[in-house]
C-alpha positions as CSV (number, residue, x, y, z in Angstrom):
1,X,-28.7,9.1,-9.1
2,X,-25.1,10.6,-8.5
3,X,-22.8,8.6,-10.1
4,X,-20.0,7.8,-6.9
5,X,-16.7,9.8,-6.4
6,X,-13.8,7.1,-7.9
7,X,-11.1,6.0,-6.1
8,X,-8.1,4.5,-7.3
9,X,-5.0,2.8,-5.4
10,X,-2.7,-0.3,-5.8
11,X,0.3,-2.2,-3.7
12,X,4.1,-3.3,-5.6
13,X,3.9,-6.9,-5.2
14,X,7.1,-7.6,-3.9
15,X,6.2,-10.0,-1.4
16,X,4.3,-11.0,1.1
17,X,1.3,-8.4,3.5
18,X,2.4,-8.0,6.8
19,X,0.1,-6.1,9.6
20,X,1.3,-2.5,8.2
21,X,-0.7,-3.3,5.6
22,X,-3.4,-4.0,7.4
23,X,-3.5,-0.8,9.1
24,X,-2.0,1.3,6.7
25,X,-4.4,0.5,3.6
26,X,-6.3,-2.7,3.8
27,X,-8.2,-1.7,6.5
28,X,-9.4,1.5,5.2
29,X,-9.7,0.1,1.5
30,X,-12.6,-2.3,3.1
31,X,-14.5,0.7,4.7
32,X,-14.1,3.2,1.0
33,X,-15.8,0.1,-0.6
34,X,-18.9,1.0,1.0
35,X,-19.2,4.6,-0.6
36,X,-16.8,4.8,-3.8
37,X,-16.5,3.5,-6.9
38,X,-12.9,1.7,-6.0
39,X,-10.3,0.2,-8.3
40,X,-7.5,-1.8,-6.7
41,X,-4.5,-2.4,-9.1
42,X,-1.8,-4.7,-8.7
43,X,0.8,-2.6,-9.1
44,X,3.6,-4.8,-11.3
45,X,4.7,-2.0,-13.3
46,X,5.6,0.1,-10.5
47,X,7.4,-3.1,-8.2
48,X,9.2,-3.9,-12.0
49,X,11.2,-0.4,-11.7
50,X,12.7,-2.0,-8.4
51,X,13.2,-5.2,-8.9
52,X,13.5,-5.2,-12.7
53,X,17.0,-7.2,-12.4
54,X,14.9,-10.5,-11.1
55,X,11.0,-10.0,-11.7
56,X,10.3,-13.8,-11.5
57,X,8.6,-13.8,-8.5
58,X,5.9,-10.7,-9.3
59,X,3.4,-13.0,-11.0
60,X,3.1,-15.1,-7.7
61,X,3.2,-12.4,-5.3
62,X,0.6,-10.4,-7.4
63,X,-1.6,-13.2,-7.2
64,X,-0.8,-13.9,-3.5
65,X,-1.3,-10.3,-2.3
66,X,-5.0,-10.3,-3.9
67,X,-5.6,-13.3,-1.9
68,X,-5.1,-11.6,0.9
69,X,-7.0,-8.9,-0.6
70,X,-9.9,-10.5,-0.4
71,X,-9.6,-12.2,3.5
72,X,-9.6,-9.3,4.3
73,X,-12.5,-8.2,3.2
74,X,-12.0,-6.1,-0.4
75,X,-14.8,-7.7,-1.9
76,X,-14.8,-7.9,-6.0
77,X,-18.1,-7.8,-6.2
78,X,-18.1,-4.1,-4.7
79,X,-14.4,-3.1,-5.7
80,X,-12.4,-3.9,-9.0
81,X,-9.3,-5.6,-8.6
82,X,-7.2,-5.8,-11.7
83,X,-3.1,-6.4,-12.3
84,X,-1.5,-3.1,-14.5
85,X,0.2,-4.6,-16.7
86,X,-2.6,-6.3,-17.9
87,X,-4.6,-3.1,-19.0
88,X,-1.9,-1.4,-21.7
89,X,-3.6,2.2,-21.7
90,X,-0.9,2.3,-18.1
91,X,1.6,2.2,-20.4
92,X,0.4,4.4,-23.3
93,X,-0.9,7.5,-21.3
94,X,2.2,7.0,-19.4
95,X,4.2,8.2,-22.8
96,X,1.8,11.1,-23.2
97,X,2.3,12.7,-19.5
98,X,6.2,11.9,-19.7
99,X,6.0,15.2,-22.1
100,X,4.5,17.3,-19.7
101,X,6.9,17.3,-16.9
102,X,10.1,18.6,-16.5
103,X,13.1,15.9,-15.3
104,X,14.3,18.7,-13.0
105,X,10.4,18.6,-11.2
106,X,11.0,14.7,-10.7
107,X,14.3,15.0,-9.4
108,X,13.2,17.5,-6.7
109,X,10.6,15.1,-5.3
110,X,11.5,14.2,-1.7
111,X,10.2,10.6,-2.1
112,X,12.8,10.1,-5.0
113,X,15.4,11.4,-2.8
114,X,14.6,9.3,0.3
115,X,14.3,6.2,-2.0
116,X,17.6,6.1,-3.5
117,X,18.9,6.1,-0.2
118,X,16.6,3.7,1.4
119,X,16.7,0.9,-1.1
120,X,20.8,-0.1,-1.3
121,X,22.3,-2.3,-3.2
122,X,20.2,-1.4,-6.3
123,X,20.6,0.4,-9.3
124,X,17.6,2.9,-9.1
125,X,19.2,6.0,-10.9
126,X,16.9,4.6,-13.9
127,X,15.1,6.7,-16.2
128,X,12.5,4.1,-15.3
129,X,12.8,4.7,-11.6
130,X,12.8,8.6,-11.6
131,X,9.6,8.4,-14.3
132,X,7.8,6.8,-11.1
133,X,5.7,9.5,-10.3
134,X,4.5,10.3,-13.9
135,X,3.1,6.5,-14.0
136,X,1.5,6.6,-11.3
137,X,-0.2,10.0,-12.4
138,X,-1.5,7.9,-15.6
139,X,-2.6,5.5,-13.2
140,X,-4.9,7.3,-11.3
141,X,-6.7,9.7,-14.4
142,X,-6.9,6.8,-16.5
143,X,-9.9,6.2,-14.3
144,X,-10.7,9.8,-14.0
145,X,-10.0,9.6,-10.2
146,X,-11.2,11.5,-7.7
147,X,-9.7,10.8,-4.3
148,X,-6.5,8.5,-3.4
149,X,-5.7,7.3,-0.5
150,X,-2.3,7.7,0.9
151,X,0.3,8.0,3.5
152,X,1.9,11.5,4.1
153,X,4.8,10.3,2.3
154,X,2.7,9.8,-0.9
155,X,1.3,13.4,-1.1
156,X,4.0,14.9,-3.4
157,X,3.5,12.5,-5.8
158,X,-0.2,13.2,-5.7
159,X,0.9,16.6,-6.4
160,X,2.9,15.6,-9.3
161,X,-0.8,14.2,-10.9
162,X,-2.6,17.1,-9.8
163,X,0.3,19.4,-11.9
164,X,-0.4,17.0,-15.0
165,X,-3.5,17.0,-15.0
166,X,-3.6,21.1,-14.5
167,X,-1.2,21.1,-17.3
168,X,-3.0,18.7,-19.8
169,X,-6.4,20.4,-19.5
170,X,-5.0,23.5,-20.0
171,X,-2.9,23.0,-22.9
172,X,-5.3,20.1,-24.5
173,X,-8.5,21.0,-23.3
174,X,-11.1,19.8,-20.4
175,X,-10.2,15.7,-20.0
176,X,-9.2,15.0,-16.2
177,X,-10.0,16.0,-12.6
178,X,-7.5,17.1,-10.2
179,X,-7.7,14.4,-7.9
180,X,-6.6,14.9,-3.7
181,X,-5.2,12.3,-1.6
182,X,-7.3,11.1,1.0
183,X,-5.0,10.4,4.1
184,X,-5.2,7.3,6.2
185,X,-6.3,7.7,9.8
186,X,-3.3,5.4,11.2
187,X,0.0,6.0,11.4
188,X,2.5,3.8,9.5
189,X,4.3,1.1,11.9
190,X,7.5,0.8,12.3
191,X,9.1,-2.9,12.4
192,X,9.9,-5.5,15.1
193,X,13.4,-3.8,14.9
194,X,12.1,-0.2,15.1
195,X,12.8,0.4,11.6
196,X,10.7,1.0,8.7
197,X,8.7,-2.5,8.2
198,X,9.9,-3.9,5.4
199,X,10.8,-8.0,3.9
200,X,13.9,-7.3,3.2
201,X,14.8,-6.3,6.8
202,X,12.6,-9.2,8.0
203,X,11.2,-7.4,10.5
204,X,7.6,-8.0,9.7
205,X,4.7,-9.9,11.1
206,X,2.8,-11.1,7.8
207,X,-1.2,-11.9,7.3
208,X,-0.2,-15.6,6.4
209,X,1.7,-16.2,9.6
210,X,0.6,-18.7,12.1
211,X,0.9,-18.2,15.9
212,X,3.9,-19.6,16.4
213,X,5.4,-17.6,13.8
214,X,3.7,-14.5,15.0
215,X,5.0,-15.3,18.7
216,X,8.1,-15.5,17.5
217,X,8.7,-12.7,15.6
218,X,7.0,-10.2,18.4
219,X,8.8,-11.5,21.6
220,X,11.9,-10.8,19.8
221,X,11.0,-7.4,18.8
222,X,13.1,-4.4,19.8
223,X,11.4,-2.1,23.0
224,X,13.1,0.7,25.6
225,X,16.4,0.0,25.3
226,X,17.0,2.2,28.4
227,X,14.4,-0.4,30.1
228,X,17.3,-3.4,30.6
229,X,16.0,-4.7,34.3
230,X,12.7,-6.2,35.0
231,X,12.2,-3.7,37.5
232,X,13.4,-0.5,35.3
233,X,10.3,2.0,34.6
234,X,9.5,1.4,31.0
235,X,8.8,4.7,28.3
236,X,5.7,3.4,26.8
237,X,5.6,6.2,24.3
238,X,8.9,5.6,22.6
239,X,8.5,1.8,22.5
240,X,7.7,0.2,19.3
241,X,5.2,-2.7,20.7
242,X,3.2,0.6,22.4
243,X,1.9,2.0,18.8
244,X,1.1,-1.8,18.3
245,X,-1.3,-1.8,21.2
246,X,-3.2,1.4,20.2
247,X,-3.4,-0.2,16.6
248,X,-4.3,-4.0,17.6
249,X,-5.4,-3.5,21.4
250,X,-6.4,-0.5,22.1
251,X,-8.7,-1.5,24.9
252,X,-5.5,-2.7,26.7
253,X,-3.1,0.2,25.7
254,X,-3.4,2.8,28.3
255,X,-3.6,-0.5,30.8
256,X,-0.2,-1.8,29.5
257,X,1.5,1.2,29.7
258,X,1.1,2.8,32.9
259,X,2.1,-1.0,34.3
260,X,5.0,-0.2,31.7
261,X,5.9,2.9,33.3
262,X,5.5,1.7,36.9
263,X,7.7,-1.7,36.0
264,X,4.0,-3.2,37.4
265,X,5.2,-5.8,33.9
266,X,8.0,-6.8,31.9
267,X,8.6,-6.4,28.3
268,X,8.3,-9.7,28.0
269,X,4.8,-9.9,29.5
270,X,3.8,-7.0,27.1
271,X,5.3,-8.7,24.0
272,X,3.3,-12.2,25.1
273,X,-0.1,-10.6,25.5
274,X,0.2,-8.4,22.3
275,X,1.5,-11.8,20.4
276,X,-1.4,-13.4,21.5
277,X,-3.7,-10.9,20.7
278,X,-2.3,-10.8,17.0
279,X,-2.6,-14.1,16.6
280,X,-5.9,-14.0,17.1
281,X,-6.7,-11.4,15.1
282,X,-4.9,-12.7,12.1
283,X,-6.5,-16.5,12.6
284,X,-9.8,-15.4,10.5
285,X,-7.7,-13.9,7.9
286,X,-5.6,-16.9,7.5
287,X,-8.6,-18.9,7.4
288,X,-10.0,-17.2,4.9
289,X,-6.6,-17.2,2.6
290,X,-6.4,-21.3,2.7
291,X,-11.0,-21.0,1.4
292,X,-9.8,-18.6,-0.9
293,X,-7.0,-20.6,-2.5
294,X,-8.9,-23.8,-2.6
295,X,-11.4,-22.4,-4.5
296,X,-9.0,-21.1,-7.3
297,X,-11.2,-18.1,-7.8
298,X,-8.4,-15.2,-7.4
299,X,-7.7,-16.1,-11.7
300,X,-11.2,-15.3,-12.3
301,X,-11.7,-12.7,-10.1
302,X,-8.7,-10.6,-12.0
303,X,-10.1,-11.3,-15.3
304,X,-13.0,-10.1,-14.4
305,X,-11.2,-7.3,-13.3
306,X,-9.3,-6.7,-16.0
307,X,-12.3,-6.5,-18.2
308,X,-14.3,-3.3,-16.2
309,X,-10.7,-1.9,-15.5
310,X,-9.4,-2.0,-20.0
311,X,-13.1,-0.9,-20.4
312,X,-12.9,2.3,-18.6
313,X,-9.2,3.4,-19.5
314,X,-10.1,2.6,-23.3
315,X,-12.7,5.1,-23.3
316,X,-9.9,7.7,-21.2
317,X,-7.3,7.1,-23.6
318,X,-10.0,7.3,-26.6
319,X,-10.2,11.2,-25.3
320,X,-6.9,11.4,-24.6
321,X,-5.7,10.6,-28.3
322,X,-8.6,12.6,-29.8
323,X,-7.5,15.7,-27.4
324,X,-3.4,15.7,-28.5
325,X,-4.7,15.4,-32.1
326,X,-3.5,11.4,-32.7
327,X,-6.8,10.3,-33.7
């Protein structure tokens, strides 16, 4: 039997899922499961070369985010769910690609760019921070992978592996595909403010959240803002709660917004409906969160993880090491 095409992809644990997750990767990690050999990583090496100045809270979040994980459906019986900096073969073939790329290559990439500026008030002209790219290139062909799934705003760092890898094999011999990102089918969503969703803007509406807190955060949430009078014909397509509706009601979205552009409702109708439907939506998950912590299983569930995950990259880095001629 054909051995399945690998897929590897993590999340920074830097605090707690919100719904963009949910749409953005959870979602579509659940249905990969099905047909790929998947490895999930907790991604603390990556969220330390943001938030290296206070990393106290990345153990708890780690743990937190696989609980969510899991209620929503990645199932470690199926996928492998491991934390990075647990399996030290990140770290080692990290060292060996940092030789095979150029610091003017990494400095070109527009994610890089768009970083620096996004994330203010911190110090991210790091060697660390710039070197980005290159770990998560050891990442993903420590496990030989195939496919990664990825928003449009990840593709030139997918890039960035594929050049490695091209580079490696050719000087070093025949060791590592050249993996290609596998886009997501939804669209990223913006925040309740219209910006990019994000805790430190608190403009999110998380997986833990209950309805109160979900009602709250949505009927506050920026729309039209040419829309100021109940009566005022609404522009569905420029209104944040509209891409909300295609991604959480879409049986109600082309409903909602030609009452939107008649003024046949109010933003405030359209916020209350789409809060309630959210809510209910996000009462299973939250149900299954409070099982899964009860049951203290997320420890063992990592371990196990961690096990399969060293396992694989051991036997990588084994060829790795015998290839560059340090073994």
């Amino acid at each position: 039997m054909m051995a399945k095409a690998r897929i590897l992809s993590g999340m920074r644990p830097t605090g707690k899922l919100h719904i963009g997750h949910l749409v953005g990767a959870l979602d579509n990690w659940k249905v990969l499961q099905k047909d790929y050999d998947c490895f999930y990583m907790v991604a603390d090496w990556h969220a330390l070369m943001s938030e290296y100045e206070d990393a106290s809270n990345l153990r708890a979040y780690g743990e937190e985010m696989v609980v969510d994980w899991i209620a929503c459906g990645i199932d470690p019986e199926r996928s492998t769910l491991f934390v990075q900096s647990e399996v030290k073969e990140h770290a080692e073939l990290n060292i060996v690609f940092s030789n095979l790329i150029s610091l003017a290559r990494l400095e070109r990439c527009p994610t890089y760019k768009e970083q620096l500026k996004e994330m203010k008030g911190r110090d991210l002209t790091t060697f660390g921070f710039l070197g980005y790219p290159v770990l998560q290139a050891a990442d993903i062909l420590l496990y030989k992978g195939n496919l990664v799934p990825v928003g449009t705003d990840q593709l030139p760092h997918i890039e960035i592996t594929r050049e490695i890898a091209r580079k490696f094999n050719g000087m070093y011999g025949e060791v590592f595909p050249e993996p290609e990102g596998k886009l997501t089918e939804t669209s990223r969503l913006l925040g309740t403010d219209g910006r990019k969703m994000s805790k430190s803007y608190d403009n999110t509406v998380n997986l833990s959240d209950d309805p109160e807190t979900i009602k709250r955060r949505i009927m506050s949430a920026f729309t039209d803002p040419q829309r100021k009078r109940r009566d005022d014909p609404g522009r569905p397509e420029i209104c944040n709660m509209h891409a909300y509706y295609e991604a959480f009601a879409p049986d109600r979205t082309e409903t909602v917004a030609e009452e939107c552009r008649t003024a046949g409702r109010g933003c405030t109708d359209c916020k209350a409906e789409l809060a309630e439907r959210l809510a209910e939506l996000l009462a299973p998950i939250r149900e299954k969160r409070e099982e899964i912590i009860a049951s203290g299983a997320v420890k063992n569930i990592l371990e196990a993880g961690r096990e399969k995950a060293a396992s694989v990259a051991a036997d990588t880095l084994g060829e790795v090491m015998k290839a560059v001629g340090l073994r």
